[in-house]
BAZA-219517 format. One record per atom (N, C-alpha, C): residue in one letter; x, y, z. Coordinates in steps of 0.2 Angstrom, whole numbers, padded with zeros to 4 digits, always signed. Layout:
<nodes>
aXYZ...
</nodes>
This chain:
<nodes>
x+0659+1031+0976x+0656+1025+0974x+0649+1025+0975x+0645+1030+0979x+0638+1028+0980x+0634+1034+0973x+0637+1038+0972x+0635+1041+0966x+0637+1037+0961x+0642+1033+0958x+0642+1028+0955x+0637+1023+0953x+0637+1020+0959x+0630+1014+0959x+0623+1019+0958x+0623+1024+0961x+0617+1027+0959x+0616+1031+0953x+0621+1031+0951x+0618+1033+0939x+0620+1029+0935x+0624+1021+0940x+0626+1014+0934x+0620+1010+0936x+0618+1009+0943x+0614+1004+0947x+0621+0999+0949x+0624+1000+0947x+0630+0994+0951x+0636+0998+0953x+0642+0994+0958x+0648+0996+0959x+0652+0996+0953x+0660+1001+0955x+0662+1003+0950x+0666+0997+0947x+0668+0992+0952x+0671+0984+0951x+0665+0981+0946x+0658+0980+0946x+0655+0977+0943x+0654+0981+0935x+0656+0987+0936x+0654+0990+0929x+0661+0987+0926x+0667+0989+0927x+0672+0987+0925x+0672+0980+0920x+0669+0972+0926x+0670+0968+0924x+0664+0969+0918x+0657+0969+0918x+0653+0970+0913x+0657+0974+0905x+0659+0978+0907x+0664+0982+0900x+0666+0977+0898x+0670+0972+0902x+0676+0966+0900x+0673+0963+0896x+0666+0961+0901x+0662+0952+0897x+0657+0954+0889x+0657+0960+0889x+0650+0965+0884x+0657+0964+0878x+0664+0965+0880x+0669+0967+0874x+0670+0958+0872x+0669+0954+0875x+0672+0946+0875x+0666+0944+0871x+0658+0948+0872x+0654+0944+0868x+0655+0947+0859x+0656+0953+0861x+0659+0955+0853x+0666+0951+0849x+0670+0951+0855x+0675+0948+0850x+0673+0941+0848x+0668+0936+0853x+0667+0931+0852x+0664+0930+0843x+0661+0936+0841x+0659+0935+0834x+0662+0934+0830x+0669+0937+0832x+0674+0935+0827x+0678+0928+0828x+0677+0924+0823x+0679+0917+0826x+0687+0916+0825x+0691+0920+0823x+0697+0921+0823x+0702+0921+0830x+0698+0923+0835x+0700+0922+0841x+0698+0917+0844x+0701+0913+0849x+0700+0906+0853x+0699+0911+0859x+0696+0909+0864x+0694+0909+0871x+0701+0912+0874x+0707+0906+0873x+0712+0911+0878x+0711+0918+0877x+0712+0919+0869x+0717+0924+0864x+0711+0931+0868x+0702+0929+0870x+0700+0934+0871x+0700+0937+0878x+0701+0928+0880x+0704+0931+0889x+0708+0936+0892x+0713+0935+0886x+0720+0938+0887x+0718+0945+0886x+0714+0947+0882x+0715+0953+0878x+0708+0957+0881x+0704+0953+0885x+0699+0959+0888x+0702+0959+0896x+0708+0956+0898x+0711+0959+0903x+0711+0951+0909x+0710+0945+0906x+0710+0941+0912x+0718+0938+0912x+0722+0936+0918x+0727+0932+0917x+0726+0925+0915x+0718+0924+0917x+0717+0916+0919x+0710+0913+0915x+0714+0911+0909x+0707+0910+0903x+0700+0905+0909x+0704+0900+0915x+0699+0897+0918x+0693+0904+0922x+0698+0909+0924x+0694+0914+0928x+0691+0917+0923x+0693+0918+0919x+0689+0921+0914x+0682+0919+0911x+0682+0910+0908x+0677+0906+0906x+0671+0907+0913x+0674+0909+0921x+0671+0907+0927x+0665+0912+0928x+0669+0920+0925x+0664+0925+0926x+0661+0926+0920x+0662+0925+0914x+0658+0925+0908x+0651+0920+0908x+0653+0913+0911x+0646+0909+0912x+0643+0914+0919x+0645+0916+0922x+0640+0921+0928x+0636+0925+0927x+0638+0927+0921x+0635+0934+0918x+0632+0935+0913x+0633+0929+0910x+0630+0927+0903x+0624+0921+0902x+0627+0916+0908x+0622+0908+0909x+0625+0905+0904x+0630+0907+0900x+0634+0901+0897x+0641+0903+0899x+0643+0895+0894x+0651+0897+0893x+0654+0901+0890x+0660+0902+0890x+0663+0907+0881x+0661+0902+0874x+0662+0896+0873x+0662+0891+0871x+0654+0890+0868x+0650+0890+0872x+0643+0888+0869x+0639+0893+0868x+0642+0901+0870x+0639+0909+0868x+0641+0909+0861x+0648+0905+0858x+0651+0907+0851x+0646+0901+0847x+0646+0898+0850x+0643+0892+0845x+0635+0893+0843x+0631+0898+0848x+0625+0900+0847x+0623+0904+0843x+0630+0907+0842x+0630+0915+0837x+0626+0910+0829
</nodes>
């Protein structure tokens, strides 16, 4: 783990979720998906948990990152 954090800068938990939220703003482009559909599909059970760390990491919501695009 500390050679991790030391050639990512963050833990390997933290890279992980980042990959998720970086792949959710991609699909966010495609308007064909709704919010659940990309909750599901970047690995969350709980589209609420998922809207929760998506605004964390982003300062928005799923909802108002797509509407900005």
């Amino acid at each position: 783990m500390r050679k991790h954090r030391a050639s990512t800068g963050v833990t390997p938990s933290r890279y992980f979720v980042n990959l998720r939220i970086d792949e959710a703003k991609r699909m966010q482009h495609d308007w064909r998906h709704g919010v659940i559909d990309v909750a599901f599909a970047v690995g969350y059970r709980s589209p609420s948990h998922f809207s929760q760390v998506f605004r964390t990491l982003t300062g928005l919501s799923p909802s108002a990152y797509r509407n900005r695009q």
